[in-house]
LOKOLNU-529570 format. One line per 2 residues: their letters; for each residue x negated, y negated, z of C-alpha. Coordinates in nm, 3 decimals, decimal comma, padded with zeros to 5 digits. Layout:
<pts>
a = X Y Z ~ ...
</pts>
This chain:
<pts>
xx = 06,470 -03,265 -02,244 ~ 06,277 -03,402 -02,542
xx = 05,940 -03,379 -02,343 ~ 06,039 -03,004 -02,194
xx = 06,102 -02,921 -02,569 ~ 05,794 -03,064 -02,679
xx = 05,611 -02,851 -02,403 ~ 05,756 -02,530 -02,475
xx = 05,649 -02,559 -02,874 ~ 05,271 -02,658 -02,773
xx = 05,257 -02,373 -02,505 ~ 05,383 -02,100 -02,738
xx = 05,145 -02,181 -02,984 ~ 04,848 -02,189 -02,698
xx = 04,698 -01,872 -02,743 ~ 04,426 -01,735 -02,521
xx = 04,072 -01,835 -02,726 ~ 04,280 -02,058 -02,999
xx = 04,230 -02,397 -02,779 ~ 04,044 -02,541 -02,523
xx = 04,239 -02,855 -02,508 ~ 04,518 -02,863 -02,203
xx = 04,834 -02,974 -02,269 ~ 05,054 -03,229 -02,038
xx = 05,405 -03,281 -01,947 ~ 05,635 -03,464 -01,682
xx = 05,861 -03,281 -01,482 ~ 06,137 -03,456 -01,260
xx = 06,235 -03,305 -00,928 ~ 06,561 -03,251 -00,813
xx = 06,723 -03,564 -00,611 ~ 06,910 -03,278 -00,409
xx = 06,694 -03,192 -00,090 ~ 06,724 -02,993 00,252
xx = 06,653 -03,308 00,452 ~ 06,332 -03,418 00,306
xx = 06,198 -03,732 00,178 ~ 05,963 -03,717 -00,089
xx = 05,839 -04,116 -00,233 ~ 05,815 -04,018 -00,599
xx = 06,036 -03,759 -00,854 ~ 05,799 -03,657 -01,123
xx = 05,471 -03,503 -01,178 ~ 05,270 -03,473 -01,458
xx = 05,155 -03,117 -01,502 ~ 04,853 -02,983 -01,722
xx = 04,910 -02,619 -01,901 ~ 04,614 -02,455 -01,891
xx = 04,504 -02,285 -02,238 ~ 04,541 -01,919 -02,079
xx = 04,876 -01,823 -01,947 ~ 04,989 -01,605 -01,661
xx = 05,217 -01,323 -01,699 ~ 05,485 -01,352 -02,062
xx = 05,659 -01,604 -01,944 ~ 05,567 -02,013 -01,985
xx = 05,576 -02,275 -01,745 ~ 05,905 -02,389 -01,861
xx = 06,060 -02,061 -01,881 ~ 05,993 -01,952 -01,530
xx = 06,100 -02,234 -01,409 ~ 06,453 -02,239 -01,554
xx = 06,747 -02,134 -01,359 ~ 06,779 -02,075 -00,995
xx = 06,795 -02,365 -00,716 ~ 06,575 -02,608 -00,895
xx = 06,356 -02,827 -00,709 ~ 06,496 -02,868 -00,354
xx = 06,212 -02,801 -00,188 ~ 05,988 -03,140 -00,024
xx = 05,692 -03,175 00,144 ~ 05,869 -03,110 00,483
xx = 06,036 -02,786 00,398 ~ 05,694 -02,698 00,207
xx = 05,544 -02,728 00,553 ~ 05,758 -02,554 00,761
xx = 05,777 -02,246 00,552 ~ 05,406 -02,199 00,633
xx = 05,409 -02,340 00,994 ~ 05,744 -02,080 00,995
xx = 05,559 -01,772 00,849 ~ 05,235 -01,808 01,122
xx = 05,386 -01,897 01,366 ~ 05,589 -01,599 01,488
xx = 05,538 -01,409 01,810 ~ 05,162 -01,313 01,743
xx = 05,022 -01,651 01,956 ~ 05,284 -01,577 02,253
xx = 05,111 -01,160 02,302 ~ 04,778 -01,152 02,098
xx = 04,569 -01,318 02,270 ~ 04,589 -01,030 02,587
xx = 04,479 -00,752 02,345 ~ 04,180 -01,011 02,182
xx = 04,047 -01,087 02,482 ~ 04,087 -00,707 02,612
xx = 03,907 -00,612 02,280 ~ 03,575 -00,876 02,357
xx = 03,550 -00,889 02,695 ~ 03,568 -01,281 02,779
xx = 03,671 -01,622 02,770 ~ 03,425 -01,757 02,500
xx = 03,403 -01,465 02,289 ~ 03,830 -01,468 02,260
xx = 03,795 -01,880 02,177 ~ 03,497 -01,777 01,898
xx = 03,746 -01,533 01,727 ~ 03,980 -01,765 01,725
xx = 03,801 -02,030 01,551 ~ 03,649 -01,778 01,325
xx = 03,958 -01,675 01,214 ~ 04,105 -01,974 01,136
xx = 03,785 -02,077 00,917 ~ 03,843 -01,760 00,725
xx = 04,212 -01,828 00,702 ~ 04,131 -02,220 00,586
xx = 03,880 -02,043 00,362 ~ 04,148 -01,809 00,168
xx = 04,398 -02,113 00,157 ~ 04,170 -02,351 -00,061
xx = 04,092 -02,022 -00,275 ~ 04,504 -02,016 -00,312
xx = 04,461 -02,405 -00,312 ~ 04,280 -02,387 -00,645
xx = 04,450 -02,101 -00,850 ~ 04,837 -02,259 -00,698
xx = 04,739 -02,612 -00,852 ~ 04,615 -02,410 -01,187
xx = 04,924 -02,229 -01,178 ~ 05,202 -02,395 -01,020
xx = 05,441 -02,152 -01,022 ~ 05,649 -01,918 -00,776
xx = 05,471 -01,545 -00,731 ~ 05,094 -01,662 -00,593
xx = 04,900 -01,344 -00,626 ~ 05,066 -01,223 -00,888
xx = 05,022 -01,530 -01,140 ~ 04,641 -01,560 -01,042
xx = 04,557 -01,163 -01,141 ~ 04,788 -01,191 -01,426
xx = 04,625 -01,460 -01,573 ~ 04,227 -01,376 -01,455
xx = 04,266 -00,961 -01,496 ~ 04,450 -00,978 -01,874
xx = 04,333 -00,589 -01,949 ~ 04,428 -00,324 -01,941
xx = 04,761 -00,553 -01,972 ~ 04,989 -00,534 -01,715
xx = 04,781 -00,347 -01,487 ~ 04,708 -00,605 -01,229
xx = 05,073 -00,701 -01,207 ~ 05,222 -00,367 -01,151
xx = 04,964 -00,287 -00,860 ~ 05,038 -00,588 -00,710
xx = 05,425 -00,554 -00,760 ~ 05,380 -00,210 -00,595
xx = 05,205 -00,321 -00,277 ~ 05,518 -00,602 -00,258
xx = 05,770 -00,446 -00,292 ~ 05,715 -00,102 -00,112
xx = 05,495 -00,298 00,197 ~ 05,673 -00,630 00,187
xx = 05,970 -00,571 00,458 ~ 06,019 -00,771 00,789
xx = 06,081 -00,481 01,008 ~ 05,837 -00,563 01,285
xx = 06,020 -00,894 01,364 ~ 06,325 -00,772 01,366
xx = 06,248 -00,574 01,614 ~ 06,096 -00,786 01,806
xx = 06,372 -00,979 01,792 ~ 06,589 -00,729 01,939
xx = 06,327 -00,660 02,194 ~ 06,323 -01,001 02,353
xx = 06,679 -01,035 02,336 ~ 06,723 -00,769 02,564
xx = 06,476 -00,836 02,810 ~ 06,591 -01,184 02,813
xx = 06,973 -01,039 02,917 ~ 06,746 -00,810 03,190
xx = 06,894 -00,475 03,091 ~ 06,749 -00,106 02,937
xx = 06,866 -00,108 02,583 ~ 06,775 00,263 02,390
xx = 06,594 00,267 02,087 ~ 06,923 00,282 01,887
xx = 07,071 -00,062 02,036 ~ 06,772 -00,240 01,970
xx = 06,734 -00,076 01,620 ~ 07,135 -00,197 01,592
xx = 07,017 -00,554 01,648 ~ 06,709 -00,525 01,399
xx = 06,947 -00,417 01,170 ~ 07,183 -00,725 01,212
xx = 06,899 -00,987 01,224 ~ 06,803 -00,857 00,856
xx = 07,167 -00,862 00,766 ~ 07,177 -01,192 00,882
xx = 06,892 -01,324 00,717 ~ 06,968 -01,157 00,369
xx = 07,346 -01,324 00,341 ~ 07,251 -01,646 00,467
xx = 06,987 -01,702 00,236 ~ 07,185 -01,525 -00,046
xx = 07,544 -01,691 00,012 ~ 07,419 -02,063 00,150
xx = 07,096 -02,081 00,090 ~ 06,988 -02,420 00,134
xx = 07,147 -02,357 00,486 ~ 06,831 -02,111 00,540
xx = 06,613 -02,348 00,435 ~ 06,738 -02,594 00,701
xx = 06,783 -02,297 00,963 ~ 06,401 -02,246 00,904
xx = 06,327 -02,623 00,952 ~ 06,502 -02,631 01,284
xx = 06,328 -02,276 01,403 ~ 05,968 -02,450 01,277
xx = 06,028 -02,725 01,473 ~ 06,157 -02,573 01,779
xx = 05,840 -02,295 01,790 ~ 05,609 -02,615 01,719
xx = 05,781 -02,757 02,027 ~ 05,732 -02,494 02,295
xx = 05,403 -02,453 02,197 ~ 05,310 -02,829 02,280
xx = 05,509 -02,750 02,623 ~ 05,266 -02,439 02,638
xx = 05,003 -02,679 02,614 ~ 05,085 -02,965 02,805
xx = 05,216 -02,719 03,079 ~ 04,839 -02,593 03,095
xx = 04,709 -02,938 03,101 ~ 04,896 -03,031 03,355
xx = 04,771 -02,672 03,589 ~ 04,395 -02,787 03,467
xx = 04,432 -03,136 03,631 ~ 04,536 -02,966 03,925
xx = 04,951 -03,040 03,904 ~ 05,033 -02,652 03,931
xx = 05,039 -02,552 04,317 ~ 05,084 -02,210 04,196
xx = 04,764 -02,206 04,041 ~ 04,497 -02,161 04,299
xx = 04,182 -02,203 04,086 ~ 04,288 -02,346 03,741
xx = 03,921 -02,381 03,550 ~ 03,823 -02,027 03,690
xx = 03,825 -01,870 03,317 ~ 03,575 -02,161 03,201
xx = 03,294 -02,093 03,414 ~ 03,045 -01,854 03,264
xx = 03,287 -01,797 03,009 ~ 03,031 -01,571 02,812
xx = 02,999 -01,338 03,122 ~ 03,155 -00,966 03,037
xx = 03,131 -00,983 02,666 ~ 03,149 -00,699 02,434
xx = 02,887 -00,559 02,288 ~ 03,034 -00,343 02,009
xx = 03,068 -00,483 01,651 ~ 03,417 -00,235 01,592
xx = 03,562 -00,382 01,914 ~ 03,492 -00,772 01,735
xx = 03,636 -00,659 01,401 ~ 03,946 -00,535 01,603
xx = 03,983 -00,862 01,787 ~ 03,925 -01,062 01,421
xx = 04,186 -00,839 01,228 ~ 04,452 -00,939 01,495
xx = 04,362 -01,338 01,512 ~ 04,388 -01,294 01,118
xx = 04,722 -01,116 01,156 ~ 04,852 -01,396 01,399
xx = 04,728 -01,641 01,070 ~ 04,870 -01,481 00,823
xx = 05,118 -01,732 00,595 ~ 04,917 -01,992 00,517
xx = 04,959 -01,842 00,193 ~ 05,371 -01,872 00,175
xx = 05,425 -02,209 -00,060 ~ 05,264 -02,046 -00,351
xx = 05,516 -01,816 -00,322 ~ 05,775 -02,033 -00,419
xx = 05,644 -02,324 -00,619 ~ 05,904 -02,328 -00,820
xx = 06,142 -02,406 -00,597 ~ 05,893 -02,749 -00,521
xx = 05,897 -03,114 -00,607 ~ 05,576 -03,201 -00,710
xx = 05,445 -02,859 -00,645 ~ 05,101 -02,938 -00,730
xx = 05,068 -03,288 -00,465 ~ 05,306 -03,142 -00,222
xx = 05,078 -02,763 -00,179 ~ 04,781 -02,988 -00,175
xx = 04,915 -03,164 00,133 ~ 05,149 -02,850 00,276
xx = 04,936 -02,609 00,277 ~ 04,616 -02,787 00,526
xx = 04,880 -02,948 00,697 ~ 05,070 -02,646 00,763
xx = 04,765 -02,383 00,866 ~ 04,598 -02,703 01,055
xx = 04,901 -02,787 01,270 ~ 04,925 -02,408 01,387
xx = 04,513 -02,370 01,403 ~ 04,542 -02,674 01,664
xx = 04,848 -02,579 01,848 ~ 04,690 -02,206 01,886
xx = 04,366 -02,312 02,035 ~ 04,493 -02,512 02,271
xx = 04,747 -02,251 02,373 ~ 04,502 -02,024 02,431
xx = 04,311 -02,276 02,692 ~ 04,645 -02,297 02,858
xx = 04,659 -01,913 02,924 ~ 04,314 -01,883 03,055
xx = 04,412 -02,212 03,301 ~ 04,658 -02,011 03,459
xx = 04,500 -01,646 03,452 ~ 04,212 -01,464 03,443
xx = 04,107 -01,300 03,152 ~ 04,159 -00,966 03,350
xx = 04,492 -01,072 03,402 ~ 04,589 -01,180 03,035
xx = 04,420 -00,870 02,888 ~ 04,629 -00,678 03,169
xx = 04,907 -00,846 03,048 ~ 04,967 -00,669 02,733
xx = 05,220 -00,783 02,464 ~ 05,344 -01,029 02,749
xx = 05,103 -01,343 02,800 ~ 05,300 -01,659 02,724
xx = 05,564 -01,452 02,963 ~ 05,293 -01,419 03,285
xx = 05,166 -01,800 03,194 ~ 05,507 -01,884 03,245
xx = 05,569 -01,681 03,533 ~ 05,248 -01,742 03,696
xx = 05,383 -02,172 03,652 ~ 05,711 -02,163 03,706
xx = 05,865 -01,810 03,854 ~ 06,062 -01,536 03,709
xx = 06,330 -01,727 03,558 ~ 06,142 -01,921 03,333
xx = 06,015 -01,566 03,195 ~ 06,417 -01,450 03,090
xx = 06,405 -01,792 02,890 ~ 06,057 -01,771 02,719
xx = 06,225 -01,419 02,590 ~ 06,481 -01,657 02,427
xx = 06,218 -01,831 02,302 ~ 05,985 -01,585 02,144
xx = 06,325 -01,363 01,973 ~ 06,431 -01,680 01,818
xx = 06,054 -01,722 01,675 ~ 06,078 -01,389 01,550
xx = 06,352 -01,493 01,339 ~ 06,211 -01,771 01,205
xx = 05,948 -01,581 01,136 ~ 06,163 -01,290 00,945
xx = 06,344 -01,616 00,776 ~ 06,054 -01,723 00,593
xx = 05,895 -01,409 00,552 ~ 06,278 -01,303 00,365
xx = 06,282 -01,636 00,185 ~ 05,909 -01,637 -00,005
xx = 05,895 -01,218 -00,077 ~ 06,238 -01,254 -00,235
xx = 06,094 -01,495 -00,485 ~ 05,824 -01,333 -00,546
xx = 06,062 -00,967 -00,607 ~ 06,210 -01,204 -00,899
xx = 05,917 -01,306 -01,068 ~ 05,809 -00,962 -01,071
xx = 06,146 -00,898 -01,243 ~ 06,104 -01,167 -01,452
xx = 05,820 -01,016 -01,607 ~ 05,994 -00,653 -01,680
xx = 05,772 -00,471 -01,501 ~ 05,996 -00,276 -01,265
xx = 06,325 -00,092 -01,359 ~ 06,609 -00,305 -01,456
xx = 06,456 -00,611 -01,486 ~ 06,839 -00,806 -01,571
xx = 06,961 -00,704 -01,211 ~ 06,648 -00,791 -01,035
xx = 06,611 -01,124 -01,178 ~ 06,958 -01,263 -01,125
xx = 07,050 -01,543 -00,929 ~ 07,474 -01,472 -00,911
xx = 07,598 -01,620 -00,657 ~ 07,471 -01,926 -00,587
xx = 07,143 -01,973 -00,702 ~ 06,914 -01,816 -00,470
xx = 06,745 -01,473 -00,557 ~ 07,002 -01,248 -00,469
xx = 06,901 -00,936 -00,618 ~ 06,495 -00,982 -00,479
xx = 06,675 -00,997 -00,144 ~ 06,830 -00,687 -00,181
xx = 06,493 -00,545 -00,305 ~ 06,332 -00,684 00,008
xx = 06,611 -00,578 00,232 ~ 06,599 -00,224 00,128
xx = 06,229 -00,102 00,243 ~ 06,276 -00,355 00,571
xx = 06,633 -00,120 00,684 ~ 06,446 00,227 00,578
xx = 06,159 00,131 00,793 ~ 06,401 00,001 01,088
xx = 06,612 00,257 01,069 ~ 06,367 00,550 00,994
xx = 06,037 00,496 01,157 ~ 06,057 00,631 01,507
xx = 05,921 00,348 01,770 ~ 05,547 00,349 01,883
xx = 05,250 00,493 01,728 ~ 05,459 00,545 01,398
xx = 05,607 00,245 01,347 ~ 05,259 00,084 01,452
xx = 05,092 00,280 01,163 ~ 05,314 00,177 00,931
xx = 05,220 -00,202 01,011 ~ 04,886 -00,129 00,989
xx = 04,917 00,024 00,656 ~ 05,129 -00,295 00,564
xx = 04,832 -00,548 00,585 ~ 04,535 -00,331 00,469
xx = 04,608 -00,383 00,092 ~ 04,623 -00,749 00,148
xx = 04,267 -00,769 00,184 ~ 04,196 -00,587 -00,157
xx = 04,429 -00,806 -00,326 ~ 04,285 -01,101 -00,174
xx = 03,908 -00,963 -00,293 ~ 04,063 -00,925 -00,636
xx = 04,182 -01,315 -00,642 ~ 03,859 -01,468 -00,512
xx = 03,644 -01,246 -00,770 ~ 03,873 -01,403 -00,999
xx = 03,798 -01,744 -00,907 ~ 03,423 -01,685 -00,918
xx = 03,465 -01,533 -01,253 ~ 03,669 -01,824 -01,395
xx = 03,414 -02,064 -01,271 ~ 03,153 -01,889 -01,435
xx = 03,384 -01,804 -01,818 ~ 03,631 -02,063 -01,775
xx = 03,457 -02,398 -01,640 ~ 03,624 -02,604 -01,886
xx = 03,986 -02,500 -01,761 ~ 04,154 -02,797 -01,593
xx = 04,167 -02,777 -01,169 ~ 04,345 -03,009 -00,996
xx = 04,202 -02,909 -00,701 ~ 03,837 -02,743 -00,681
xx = 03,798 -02,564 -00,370 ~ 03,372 -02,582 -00,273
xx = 03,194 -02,255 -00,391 ~ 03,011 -02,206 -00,039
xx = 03,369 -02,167 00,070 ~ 03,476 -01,922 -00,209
xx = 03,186 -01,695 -00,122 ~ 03,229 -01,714 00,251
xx = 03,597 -01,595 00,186 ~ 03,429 -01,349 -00,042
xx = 03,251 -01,231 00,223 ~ 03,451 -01,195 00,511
xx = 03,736 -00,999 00,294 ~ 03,463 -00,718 00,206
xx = 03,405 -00,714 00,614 ~ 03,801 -00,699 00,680
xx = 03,799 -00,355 00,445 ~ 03,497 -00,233 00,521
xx = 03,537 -00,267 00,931 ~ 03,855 -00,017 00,953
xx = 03,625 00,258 00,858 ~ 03,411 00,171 01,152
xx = 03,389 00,405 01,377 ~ 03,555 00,256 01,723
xx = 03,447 00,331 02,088 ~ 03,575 00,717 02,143
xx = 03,692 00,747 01,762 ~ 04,025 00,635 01,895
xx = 04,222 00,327 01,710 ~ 04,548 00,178 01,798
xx = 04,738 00,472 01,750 ~ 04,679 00,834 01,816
xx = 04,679 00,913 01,454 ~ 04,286 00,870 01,289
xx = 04,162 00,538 01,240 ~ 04,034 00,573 00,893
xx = 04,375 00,689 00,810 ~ 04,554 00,329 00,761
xx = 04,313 00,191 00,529 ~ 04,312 00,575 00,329
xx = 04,715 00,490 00,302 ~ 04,682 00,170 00,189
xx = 04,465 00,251 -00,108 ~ 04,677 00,574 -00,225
xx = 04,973 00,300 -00,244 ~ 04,749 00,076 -00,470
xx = 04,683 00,361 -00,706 ~ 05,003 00,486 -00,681
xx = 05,085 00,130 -00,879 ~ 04,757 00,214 -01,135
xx = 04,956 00,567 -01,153 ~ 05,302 00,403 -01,204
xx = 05,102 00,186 -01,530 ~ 04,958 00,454 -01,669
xx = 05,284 00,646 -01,661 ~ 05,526 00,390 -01,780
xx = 05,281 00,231 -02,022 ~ 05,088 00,500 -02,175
xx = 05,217 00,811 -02,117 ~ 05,577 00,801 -02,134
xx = 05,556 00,597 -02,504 ~ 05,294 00,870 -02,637
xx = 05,549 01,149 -02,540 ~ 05,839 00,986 -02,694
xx = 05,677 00,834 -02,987 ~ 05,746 00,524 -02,924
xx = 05,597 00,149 -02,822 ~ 05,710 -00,143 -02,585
xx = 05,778 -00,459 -02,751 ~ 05,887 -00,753 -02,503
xx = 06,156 -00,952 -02,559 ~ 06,280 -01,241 -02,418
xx = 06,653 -01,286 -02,279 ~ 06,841 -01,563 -02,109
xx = 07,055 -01,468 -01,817 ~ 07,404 -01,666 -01,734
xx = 07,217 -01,892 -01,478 ~ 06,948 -02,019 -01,753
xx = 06,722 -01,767 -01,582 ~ 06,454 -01,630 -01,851
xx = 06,378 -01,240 -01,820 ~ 06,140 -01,009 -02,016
xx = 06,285 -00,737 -02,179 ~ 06,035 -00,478 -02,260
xx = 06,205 -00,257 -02,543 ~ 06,146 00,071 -02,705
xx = 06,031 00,085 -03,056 ~ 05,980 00,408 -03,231
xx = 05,663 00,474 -03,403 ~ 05,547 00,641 -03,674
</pts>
């Protein structure tokens, strides 16, 4: 306690500009673990001389579940959040999009050296700033003015675009074709709905139950995808009798390849989508022992056991169907590879399979946005802060669930199925690129202002740019133009990325409103102040003062 007090009366006094001298401290982890072993229980931790968001190290840290998370939990929450049902249906529509074999492998590999890319951007701010929120700490602390700004557009793109409907109902989905009936649109909706209940209470009411229910769904979607991949070494060496001609996709696996650029930036945005997570432990570093050594090891560990096991999946589809046949195959690949192996019946369990990924998929997804829905409170930028930010029952966020279960029922319960629904997905990840522009310019920036600032871990500039690069592509490429002007829906294809952007400004509109023009009108100014809830939790309190 002595140290921790010591800490919090050098970082007060740390002003931006007044030092350039870090300051240390030891933290101890939590004994108390989900299952994980984790050598040793403290960490010393440098506080940089520039601080993100109002609140210290110390302070954001307080309350809550403590440290309970180790590396293996670390791990699966990423391995969790990619791996969901993307890998068992994508790769029909990539390899529908580029026309062949090769081409589907190269976007594939590309994509996972412009996910790898991103994570050792996320890699170098998380170790500067290791503290639950990612994005948001990172903009906070690079993009200080106008204050606030930053955080609020990024709370706004969270909160309103960070719900879990899609695996819900993709839960629900599988479920029933696994029971081989017709459900309507309403029963399926009815399970969505009880797979987000679900989620929300057990990670509210027991949550270090969810964090072992995640552990066990990791592990089991880790396992049938090394089945997947054994099964299709097994039809290459010539063990499948159903398979007449098992390295048919190999040969002249170049041959029928697209020659449109819109058609490769389709394929790329879906391999990216099937990625996406790599970015979960920096959602929740507070919740880590040893955050800084554990993300450093989670996080390449995490996105490199899915980049393997994803790769060689795909060369297990192509052993046991054409690429005509996958691309014909829809949403339903892993499904025909295992009906092309093993029969019928073996499709009704994959369906097991791929719901029960979908949930751990909607677990993790549920577990790191709720965190990051209380660090947003934390900071008093949205409406009753107090409520947001509390931690009653048991520890866990319990109030960011609620705000994360609220947008994922409207959009389960509201949005009619198809090219709806599908829009509003689409709309979901656009902003995600702009935000992730916004860090890496950040990075660059800091390396060029802020070279003396302490890193932990440096990620190589050739990297940072490539990253650069390739998230200008992923928001320039939606306005592209695709073959017949058609997209994925039959709404307009520039209209998705045109959404997106309204709901960033919308957040710059939100700032201006609550921070400028409201306190003008009412003569008045917003002085922060800092309260401690009954769990030791630390809120901001933004309150009004009149003016002269």
């Amino acid at each position: 306690m002595d140290k921790l007090s010591s800490f919090a009366q050098r970082a007060k006094a740390m002003l931006p500009g007044t030092s350039r001298a870090p300051v240390s401290f030891t933290r101890s982890s939590s004994p108390d673990a989900a299952s994980d072993f984790d050598g040793k229980k403290e960490e010393t931790v440098t506080v940089q001389p520039i601080q993100a968001g109002e609140l210290t190290t110390e302070e954001v840290t307080s309350g809550g579940l403590g440290r309970h998370l180790g590396l293996v939990s670390t791990t699966f929450l990423i391995i969790g959040r990619i791996i969901g049902t993307g890998i068992f249906s994508t790769p029909s529509s990539i390899v529908e999009s580029v026309g062949s074999v090769g081409a589907a492998m190269m976007m594939w590999v590309l994509g996972l050296a412009m996910s790898f890319a991103g994570l050792m951007v996320w890699l170098e701010f998380g170790c500067m700033f290791p503290r639950s929120g990612g994005e948001k700490n990172y903009l906070e602390a690079v993009y200080t003015r106008p204050k606030f700004l930053a955080t609020i557009i990024f709370a706004v793109n969270a909160i309103f675009l960070g719900f879990t409907a899609s695996g819900c109902i993709i839960f629900a989905s599988n479920i029933v074709q696994a029971a081989n009936r017709t459900a309507t649109e309403w029963e399926e909706r009815g399970i969505a709905i009880t797979v987000i209940v679900f989620v929300t209470a057990v990670h509210t009411f027991i949550p270090k139950m969810g964090v072992r229910l995640n552990n066990f769904l990791g592990s089991l979607k880790v396992i049938i995808l090394v089945f997947i991949i054994v099964t299709g070494w097994v039809v290459l060496g010539g063990g499948a009798k159903r398979i007449q001609n098992p390295g048919a996709s190999f040969k002249n696996s170049f041959h029928g390849s697209a020659t449109s650029s819109n058609l490769y930036a389709t394929a790329l945005f879906k391999v990216l989508n099937s990625y996406a997570g790599w970015s979960n432990a920096a959602y929740v570093l507070n919740e880590v022992k040893r955050p800084v050594h554990t993300l450093k090891i989670a996080g390449p560990l995490g996105l490199g056991i899915c980049g393997v096991l994803y790769l060689l999946a795909n060369v297990s589809y192509f052993a046991a169907a054409t690429p005509k046949q996958v691309a014909a195959s829809k949403n339903t690949v892993a499904s025909v590879f295992f009906g092309e192996v093993y029969g019928k019946t073996a499709q009704q369990v994959l369906s097991v399979f791929v719901a029960l990924s979908a949930l751990g998929n909607v677990l993790t997804i549920t577990f790191a946005q709720s965190r990051v829905n209380q660090e947003l409170a934390k900071e008093g930028v949205i409406p009753f802060p107090k409520f947001w930010a509390s931690s009653w029952p048991a520890g866990a966020p319990s109030a960011g669930l609620l705000l994360h279960f609220i947008p994922s029922f409207i959009v389960i319960v509201a949005i009619p199925f198809g090219d709806a629904f599908n829009f509003i997905i689409d709309v979901e990840g656009y902003p995600t690129s702009i935000i992730a522009l916004l860090v890496v310019g950040g990075l660059l920036y800091f390396r060029w202002k802020k070279p003396e600032l302490n890193r932990p871990f440096k990620c190589w500039l050739p990297v940072a740019l490539f990253f650069l690069a390739s998230q200008c592509f992923l928001i320039i490429a939606p306005f592209l133009r695709p073959p017949g002007g058609k997209g994925d829906t039959s709404l307009p294809y520039w209209l998705y990325p045109i959404i997106g952007i309204v709901v960033l400004i919308g957040g710059g509109v939100y700032w201006a409103v609550w921070r400028k023009l409201l306190p003008t009108l009412g003569r008045y100014e917003l002085v922060p102040r800092k309260e401690s809830l009954n769990d030791g939790t630390v809120v901001t309190v933004f309150e009004r003062v009149k003016t002269a």
